[in-house]
C-alpha positions in Angstrom: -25.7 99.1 44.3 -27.0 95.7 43.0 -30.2 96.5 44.6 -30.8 99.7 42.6 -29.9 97.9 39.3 -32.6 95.1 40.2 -35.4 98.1 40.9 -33.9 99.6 37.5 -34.5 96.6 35.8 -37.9 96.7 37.2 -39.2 99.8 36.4 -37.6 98.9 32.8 -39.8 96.2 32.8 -42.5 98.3 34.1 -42.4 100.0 31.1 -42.1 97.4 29.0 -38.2 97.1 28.2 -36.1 93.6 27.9 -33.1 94.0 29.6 -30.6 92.0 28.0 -27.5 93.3 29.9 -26.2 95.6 32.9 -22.8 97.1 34.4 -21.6 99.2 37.0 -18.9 101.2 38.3 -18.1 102.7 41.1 -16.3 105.6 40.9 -15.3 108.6 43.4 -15.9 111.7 41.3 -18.6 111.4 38.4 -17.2 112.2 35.1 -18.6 116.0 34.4 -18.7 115.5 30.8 -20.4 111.9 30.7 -20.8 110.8 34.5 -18.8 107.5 34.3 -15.5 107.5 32.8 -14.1 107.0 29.4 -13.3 103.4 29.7 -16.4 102.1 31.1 -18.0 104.4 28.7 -16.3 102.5 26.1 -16.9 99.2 27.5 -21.0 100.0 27.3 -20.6 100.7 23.4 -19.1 97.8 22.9 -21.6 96.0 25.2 -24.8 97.5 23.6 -23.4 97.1 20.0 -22.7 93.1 20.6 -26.5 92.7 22.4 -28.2 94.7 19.5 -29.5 96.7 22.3 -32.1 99.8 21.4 -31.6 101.5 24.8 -29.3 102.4 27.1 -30.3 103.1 30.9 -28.4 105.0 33.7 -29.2 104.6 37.2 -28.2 108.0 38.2 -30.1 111.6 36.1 -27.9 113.1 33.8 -27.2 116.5 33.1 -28.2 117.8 29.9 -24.6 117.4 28.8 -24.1 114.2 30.3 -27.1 113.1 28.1 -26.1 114.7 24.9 -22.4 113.3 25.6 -23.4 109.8 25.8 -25.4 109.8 22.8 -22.8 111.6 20.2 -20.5 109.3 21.8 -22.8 106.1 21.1 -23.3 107.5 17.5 -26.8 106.1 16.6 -29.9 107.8 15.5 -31.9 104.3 16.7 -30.2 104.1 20.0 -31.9 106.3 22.7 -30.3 107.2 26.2 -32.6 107.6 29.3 -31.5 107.7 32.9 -33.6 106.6 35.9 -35.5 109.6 36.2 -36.6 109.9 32.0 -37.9 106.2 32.5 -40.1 107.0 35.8 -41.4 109.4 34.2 -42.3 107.6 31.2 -43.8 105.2 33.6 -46.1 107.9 35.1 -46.9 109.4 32.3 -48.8 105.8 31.5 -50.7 105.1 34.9 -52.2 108.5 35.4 -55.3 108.0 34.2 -57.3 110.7 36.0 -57.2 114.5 35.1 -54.7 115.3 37.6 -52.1 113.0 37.3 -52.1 113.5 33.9 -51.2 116.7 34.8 -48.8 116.2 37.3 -47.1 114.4 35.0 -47.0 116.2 32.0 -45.6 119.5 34.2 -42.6 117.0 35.5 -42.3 115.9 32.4 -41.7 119.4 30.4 -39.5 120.5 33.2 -37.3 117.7 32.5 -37.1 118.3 29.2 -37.0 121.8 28.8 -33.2 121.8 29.7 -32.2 118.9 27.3 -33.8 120.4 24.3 -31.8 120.2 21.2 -32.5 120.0 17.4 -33.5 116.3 18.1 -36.6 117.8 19.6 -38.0 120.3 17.0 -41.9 120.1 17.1 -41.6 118.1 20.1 -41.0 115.2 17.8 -40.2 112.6 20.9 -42.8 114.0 23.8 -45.3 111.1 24.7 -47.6 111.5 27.1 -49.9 114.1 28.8 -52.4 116.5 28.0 -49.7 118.2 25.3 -49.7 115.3 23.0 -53.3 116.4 22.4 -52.8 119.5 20.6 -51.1 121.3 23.6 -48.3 122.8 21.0 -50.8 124.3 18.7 -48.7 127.0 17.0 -45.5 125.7 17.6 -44.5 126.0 13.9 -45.3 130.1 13.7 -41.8 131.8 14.8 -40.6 135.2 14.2 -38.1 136.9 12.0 -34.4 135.5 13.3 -36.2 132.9 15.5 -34.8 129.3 15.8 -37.5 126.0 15.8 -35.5 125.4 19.2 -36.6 128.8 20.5 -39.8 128.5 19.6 -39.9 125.1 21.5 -38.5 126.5 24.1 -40.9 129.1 24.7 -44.0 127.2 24.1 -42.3 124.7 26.5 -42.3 127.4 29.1 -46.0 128.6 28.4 -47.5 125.4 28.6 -45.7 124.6 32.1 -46.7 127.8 33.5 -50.3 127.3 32.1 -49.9 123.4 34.4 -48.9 125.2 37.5 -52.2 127.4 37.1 -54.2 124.1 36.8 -52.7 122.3 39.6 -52.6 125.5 42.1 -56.3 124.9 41.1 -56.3 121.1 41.6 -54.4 122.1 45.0 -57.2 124.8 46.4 -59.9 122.3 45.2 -57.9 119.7 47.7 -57.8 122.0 50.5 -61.4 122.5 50.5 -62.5 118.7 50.4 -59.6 118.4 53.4 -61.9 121.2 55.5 -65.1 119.8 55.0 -63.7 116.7 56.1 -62.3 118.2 58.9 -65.9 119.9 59.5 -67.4 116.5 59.5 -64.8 114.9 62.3 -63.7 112.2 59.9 -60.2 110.9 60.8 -57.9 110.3 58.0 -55.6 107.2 57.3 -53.0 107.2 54.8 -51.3 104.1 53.6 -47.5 105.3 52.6 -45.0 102.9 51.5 -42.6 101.7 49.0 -43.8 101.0 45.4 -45.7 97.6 45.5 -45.3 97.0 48.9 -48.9 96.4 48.9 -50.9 99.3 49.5 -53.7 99.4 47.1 -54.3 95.5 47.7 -54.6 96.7 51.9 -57.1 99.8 50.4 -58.8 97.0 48.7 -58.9 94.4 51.6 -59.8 97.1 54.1 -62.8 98.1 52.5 -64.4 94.6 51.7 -63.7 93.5 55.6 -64.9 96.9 56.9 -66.4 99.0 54.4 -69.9 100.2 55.4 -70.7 99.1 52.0 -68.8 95.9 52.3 -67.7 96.3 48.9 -64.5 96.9 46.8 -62.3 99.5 46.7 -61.7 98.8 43.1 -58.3 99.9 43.4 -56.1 98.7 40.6 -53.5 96.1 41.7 -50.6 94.5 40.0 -47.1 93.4 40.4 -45.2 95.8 39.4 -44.2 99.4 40.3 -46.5 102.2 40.6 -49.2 100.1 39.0 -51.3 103.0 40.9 -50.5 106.9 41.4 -54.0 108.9 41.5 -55.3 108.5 45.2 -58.0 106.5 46.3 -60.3 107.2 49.8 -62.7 105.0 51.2 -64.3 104.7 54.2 -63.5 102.2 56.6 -65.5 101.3 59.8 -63.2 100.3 62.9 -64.0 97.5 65.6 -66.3 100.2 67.8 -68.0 101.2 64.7 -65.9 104.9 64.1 -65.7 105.2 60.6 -62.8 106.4 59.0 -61.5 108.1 55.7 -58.6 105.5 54.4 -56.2 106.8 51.2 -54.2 104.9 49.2 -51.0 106.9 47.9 -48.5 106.9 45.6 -45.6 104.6 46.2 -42.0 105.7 47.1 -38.8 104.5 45.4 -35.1 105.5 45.6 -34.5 108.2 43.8 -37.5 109.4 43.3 -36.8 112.2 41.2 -37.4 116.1 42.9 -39.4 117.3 40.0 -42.3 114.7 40.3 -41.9 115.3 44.3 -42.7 118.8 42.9 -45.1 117.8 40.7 -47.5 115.8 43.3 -46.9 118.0 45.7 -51.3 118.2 46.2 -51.5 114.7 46.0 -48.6 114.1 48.7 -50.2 117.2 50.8 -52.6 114.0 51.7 -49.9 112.9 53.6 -49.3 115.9 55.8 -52.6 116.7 56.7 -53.7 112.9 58.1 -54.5 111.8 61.6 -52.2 108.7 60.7 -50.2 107.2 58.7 -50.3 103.7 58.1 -46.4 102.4 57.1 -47.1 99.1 54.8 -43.5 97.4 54.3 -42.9 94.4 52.2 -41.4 91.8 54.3 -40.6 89.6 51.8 -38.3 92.1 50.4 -34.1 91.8 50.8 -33.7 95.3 51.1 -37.1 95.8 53.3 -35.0 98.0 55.8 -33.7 100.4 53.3 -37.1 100.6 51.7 -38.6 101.7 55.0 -35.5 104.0 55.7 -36.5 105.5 51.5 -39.8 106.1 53.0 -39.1 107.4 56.4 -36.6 109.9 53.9 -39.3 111.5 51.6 -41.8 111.7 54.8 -39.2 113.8 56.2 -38.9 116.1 53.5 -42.8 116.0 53.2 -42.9 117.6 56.4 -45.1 114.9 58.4 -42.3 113.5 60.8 -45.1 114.4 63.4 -47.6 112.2 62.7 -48.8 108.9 64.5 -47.3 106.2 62.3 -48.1 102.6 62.3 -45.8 100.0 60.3 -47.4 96.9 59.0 -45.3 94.1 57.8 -47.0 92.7 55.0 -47.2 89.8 52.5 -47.0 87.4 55.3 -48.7 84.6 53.3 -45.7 84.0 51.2 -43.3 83.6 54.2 -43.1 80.0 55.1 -43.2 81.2 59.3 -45.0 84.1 59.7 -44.8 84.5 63.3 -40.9 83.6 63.4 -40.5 86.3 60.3 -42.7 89.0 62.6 -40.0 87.9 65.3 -37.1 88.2 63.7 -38.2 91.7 62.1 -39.2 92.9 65.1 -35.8 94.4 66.4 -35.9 96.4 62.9 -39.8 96.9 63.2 -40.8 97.5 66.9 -44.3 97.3 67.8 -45.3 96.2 64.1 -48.4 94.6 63.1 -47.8 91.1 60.6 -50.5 91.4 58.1 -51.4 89.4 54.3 -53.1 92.2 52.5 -53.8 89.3 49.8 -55.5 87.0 52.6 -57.1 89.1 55.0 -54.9 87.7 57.9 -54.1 90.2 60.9 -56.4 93.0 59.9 -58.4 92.6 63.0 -55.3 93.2 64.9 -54.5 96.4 62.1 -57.8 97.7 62.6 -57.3 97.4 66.3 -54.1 99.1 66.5 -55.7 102.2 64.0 -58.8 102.6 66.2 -56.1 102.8 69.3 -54.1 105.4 67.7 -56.8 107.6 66.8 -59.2 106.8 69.7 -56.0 109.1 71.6 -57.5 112.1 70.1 -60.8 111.7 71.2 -62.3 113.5 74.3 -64.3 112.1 77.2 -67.7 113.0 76.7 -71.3 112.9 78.2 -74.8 114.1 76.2 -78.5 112.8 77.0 -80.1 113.1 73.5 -83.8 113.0 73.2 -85.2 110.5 71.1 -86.2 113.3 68.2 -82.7 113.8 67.9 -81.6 110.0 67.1 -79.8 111.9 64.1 -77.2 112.6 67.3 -76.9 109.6 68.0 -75.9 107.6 65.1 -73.2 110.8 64.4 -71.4 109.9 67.5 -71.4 105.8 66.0 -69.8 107.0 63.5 -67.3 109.9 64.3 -66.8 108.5 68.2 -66.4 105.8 70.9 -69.9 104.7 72.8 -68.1 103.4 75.8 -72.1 103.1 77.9 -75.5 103.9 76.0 -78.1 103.8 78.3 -82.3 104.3 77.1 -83.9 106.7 79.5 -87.6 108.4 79.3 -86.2 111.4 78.6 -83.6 110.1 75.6 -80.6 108.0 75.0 -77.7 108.5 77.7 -74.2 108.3 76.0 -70.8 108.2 77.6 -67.9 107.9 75.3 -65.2 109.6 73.5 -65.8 112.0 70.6 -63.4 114.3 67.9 -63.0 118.0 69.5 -65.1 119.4 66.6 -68.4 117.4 67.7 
């Protein structure tokens, strides 16, 4: 429990709220009406009222009633109520910052808040965020004979989430497509999953100026806090025998992460299920590192891509005082783990090792004497393959090695 009030106080500050004070309760059967019960209910009134505090946060998602509850029993126009799921969002909505998060999040968003509308809402008064607050409820003020504001909202609400889903079906055939071509090109794909700011966009970013064919940056935004990154990010990445790979930096996990954004990025997570490998990145500096991994190892499961190769890097090793002992002692909770510093570059030979491993298992054995007019051949097989022999012949270059099934 404490540990999901800490990673609540996070994503407040996240999203830019002081928290100035926190409770809990536990109790056996959530209170229908308001979740927690009528005492502790009271207690937080009293709490929030002595603190001067603007907003009041619940760990769990609220009902619609719940919400509406809460906040006739706070009695304050100036005094909002959000639960864990309202602030994520809120969160989202400010780090998309291509086209298609922005509509992922808008779509979870709406869907949200369709349910809770009420007369507070009229003319979307509180939305924030997305495409909408850019003229998306054109019209909203023309109603009908014996129409209500709220029903008006309500339908244009349901219009404009229909009119999303058409855009990101769209978004998710123009994914499918870009997956095939790679496919038709025998790149193997890597995705880095993990827990919010465990350190996967600084890996993206360490990755691709150590063994970018460019040697450059990823330019991968990267900051400590969560989801400082949600739109994915592929590079290519060349491995110790000189196979390039495609390497994508995902959005991070959390407890709780609420079902309709699951929904929402559900082309962006289909990234996921369609790799070669995944690529685990846990913070080891973390208390709760184990339950973060299990949160992970929980949404991958309900991703569908329990079957996929997965390798578990223990990062942030520079700010351990031992590394080795920490790899050690995590080591019965993380067998066969690699101990990497994403920040310092330290073990990514050994990561890169492990990768090309993995994904070298799904290569075949193969044989070709390519004549010289064909060196096109040959530098396709550096990059999609293994050259295990190359041997210069008068007739053409002999290669033995390992290549992808489609070459």
């Amino acid at each position: 429990m404490s540990d999901s009030l800490a990673e609540l106080a996070q994503l407040a500050d996240t999203a830019g709220v002081r928290v100035v004070g926190q409770t809990y309760q536990r109790i056996a059967t959530p209170n229908p009406a308001t979740l927690i019960g009528t005492g502790k209910l009271a207690e937080i009134i009293a709490l929030r009222a002595e603190l001067g505090a603007t907003v009041v946060l619940l760990d769990e998602e609220l009902s619609p009633r719940q919400q509406r509850e809460i906040e006739k029993a706070i009695d304050d126009d100036n005094v909002k109520v959000l639960d864990r799921t309202a602030l994520i969002l809120d969160i989202f909505a400010k780090h998309a910052r291509t086209r298609e998060g922005a509509l992922q999040v808008e779509l979870a968003q709406y869907e949200y808040r369709l349910p809770r509308l009420t007369r507070a809402w009229t003319h979307l008064a509180r939305q924030a965020g997305g495409a909408a607050g850019r003229g998306g409820t054109a019209g909203v003020g023309l109603r009908g004979p014996g129409e209500t504001q709220l029903e008006v909202d309500r339908r244009e609400i349901s219009r404009r989430i229909a009119h999303l889903k058409r855009e990101i079906e769209e978004v998710r055939k123009q994914r499918q497509q870009y997956r095939q071509r790679r496919r038709r090109a025998a790149l193997a794909t890597v995705s880095l999953v993990g827990y919010t700011n465990a350190g996967k966009s600084t890996l993206l970013n360490q990755l691709t100026a150590l063994a970018g064919p460019e040697r450059g940056e990823a330019g991968v935004l990267t900051a400590d806090m969560l989801f400082a990154t949600l739109d994915p990010t592929t590079r290519r990445v060349r491995l110790p025998g000189g196979r390039e790979v495609l390497v994508t930096d995902t959005v991070g996990f959390i407890q709780k992460l609420p079902t309709a954004l699951v929904a929402a990025f559900r082309a962006t997570l289909e990234e996921i299920a369609e790799s070669d490998l995944l690529l685990h990145i846990v913070d080891i500096t973390h208390p709760s590192a184990l339950q973060q991994a299990q949160t992970v190892g929980t949404v991958l499961r309900d991703l569908g891509a329990v079957d996929k190769p997965i390798i578990t890097a223990l990062n942030k090793v520079d700010l351990l005082l031992d590394a080795i002992e920490a790899g050690l002692a995590l080591g019965q909770d993380f067998p066969a783990a690699v101990v990497i510093s994403a920040q310092t570059g330290w073990g990514m030979a050994e990561l890169l090792a492990r990768v090309e491993t993995v994904l070298n298992r799904n290569l075949l054995p193969a044989e070709a004497l390519i004549p010289y007019s064909e060196g096109d051949l040959v530098n396709l097989w550096h990059v999609h393959g293994l050259i295990e022999q190359e041997q210069h012949t008068e007739q053409g270059v002999l290669l033995r090695g390992m290549l992808p099934k489609q070459l």
